[in-house]
MIVEXLO-838665 format. One line per 5 residues: number of its first residue (from 1); their letters; for each residue x, y, z of N, C-alpha, C. Coordinates in nm, 2 decimals. Example, Ala and Ser with C-alpha at 12.3 -4.5 7.8 and 13.67 -1.06 7.14 Angstrom:
# residues 2
1) as) 1.32,-0.57,0.78,1.23,-0.45,0.78,1.32,-0.33,0.78 | 1.28,-0.22,0.71,1.37,-0.11,0.71,1.29,0.00,0.79;
# end
This chain:
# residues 90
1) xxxxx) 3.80,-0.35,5.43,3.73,-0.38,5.31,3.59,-0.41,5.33 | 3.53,-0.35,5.22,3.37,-0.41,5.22,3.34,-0.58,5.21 | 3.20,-0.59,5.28,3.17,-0.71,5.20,3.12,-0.68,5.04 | 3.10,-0.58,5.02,3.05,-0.54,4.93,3.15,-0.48,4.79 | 3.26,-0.54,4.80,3.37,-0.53,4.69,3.30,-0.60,4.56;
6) xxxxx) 3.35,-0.56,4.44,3.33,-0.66,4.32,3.48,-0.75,4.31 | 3.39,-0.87,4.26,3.49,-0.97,4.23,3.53,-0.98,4.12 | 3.61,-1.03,4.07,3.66,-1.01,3.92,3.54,-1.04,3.82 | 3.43,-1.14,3.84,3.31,-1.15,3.81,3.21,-1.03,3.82 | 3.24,-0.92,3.90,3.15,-0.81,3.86,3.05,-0.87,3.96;
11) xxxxx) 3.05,-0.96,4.05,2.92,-0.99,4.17,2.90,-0.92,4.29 | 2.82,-0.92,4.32,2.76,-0.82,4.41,2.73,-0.93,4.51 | 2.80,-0.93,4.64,2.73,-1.04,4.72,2.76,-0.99,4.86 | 2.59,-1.03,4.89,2.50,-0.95,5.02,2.48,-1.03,5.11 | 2.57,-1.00,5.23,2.54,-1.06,5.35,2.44,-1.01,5.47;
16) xxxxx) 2.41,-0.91,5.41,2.29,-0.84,5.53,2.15,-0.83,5.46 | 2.04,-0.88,5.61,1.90,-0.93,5.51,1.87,-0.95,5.67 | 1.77,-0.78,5.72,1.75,-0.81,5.84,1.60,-0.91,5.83 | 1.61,-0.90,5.98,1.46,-1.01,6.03,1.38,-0.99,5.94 | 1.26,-0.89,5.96,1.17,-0.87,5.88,1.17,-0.89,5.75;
21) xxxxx) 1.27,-0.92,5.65,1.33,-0.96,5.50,1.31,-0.80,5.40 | 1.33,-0.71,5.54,1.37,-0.58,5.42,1.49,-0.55,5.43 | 1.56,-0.48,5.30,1.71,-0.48,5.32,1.70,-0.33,5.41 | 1.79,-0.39,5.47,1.84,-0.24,5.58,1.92,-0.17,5.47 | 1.94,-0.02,5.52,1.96,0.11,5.43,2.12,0.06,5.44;
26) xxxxx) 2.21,0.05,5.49,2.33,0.03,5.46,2.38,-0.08,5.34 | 2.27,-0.19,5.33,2.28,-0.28,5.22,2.23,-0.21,5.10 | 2.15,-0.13,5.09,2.10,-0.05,4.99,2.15,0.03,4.91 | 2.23,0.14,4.99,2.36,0.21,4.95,2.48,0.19,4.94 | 2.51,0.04,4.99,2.64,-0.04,4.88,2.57,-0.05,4.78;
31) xxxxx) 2.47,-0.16,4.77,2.42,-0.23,4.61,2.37,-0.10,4.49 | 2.32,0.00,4.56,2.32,0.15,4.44,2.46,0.20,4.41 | 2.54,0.20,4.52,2.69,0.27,4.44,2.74,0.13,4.37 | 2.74,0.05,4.42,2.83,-0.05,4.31,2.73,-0.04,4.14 | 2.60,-0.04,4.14,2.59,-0.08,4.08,2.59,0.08,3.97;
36) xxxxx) 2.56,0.22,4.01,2.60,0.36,3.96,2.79,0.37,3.85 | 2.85,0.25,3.97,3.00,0.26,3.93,3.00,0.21,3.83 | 2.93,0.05,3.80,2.95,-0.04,3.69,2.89,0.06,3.61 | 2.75,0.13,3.63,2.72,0.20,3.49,2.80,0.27,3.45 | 2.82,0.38,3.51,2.93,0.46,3.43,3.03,0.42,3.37;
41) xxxxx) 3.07,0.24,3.42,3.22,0.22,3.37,3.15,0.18,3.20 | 3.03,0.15,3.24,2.93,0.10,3.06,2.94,0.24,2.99 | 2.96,0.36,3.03,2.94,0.49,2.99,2.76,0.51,2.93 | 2.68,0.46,3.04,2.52,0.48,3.01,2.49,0.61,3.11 | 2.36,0.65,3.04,2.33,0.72,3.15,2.19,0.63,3.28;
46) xxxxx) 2.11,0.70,3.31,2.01,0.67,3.39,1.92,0.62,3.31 | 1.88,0.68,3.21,1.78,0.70,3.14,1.81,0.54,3.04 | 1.96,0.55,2.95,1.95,0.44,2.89,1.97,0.31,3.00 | 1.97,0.29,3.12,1.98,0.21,3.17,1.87,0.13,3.22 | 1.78,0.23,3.25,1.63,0.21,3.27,1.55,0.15,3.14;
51) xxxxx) 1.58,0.17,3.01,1.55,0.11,2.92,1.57,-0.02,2.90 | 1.74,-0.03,2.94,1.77,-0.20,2.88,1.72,-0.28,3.03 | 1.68,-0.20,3.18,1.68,-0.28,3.21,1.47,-0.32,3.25 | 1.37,-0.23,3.15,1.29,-0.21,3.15,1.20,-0.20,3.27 | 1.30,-0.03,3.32,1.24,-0.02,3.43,1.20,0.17,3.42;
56) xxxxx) 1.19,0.21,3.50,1.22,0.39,3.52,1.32,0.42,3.55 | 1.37,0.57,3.52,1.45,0.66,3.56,1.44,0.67,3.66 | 1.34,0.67,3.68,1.33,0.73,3.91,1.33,0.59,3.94 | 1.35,0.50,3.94,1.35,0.38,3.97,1.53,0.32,3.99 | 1.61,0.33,3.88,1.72,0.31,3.89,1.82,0.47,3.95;
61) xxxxx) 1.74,0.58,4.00,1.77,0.66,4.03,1.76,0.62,4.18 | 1.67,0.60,4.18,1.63,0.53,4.33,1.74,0.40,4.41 | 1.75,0.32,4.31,1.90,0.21,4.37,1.98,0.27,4.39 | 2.03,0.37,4.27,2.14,0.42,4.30,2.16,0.50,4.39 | 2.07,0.54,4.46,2.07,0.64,4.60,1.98,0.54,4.76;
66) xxxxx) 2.04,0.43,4.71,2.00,0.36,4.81,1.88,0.42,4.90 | 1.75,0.45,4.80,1.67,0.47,4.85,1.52,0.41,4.85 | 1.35,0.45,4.87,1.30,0.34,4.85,1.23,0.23,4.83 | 1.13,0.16,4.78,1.08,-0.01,4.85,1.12,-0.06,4.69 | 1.23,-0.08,4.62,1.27,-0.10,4.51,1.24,-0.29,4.55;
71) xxxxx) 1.15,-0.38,4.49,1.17,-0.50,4.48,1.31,-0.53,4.46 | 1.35,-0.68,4.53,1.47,-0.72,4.48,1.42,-0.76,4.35 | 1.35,-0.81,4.26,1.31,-0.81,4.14,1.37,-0.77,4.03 | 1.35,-0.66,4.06,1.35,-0.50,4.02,1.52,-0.50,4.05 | 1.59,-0.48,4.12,1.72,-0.43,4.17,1.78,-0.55,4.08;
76) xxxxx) 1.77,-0.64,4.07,1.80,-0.77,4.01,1.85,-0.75,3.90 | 1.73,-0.71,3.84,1.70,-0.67,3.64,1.77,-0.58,3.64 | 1.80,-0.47,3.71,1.91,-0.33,3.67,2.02,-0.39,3.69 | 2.05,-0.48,3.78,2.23,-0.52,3.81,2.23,-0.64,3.72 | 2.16,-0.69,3.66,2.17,-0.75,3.57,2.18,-0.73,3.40;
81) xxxxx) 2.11,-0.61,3.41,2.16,-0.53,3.31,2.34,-0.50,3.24 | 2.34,-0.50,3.37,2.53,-0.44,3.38,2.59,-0.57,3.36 | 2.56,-0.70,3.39,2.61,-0.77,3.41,2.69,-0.81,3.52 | 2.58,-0.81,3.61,2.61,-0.86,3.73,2.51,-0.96,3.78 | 2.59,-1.03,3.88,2.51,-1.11,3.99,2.42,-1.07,4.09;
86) xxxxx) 2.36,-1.01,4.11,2.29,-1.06,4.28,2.30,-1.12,4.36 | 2.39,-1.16,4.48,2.35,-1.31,4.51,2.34,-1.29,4.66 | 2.24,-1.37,4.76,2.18,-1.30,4.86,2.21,-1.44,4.97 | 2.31,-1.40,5.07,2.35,-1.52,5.17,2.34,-1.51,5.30 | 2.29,-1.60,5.36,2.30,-1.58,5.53,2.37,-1.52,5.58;
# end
């Protein structure tokens, strides 16, 4: 199993956060498919998701393909949109 399972709460929680404090690509492309899955389970597209979460289409296209220099900011406000957590641990 992942560390990157949802919990019944729908949280996303991230144990990897190399040295330098950029997320390495394998943390990236969990937190874009979890958070691609939750959308579709909302039945949004890209486009309405970027709206609620007032961002771009190539932007939430971009999480969800775990690709890059997306602010955690930014990744925050989209997985927050869904109703999710973020939560970022040693």
């Amino acid at each position: 199993m992942s560390n990157f399972e949802y919990s019944l709460q729908a949280e996303l929680s991230i144990r990897q956060y190399s040295a330098d404090r950029r997320w390495t690509v394998d943390v990236l492309k969990d937190i874009g498919a979890k958070i691609r899955v939750e959308r579709r389970r909302h039945h949004l597209t890209q486009e309405q998701l970027a709206e609620v979460a007032d961002t771009s289409t190539r932007t939430v296209r971009d999480i969800e393909q775990g690709r890059g220099s997306t602010s955690i900011g930014t990744v925050t406000a989209v997985a927050g949109a869904l109703g999710l957590t973020l939560t970022v641990s040693p």
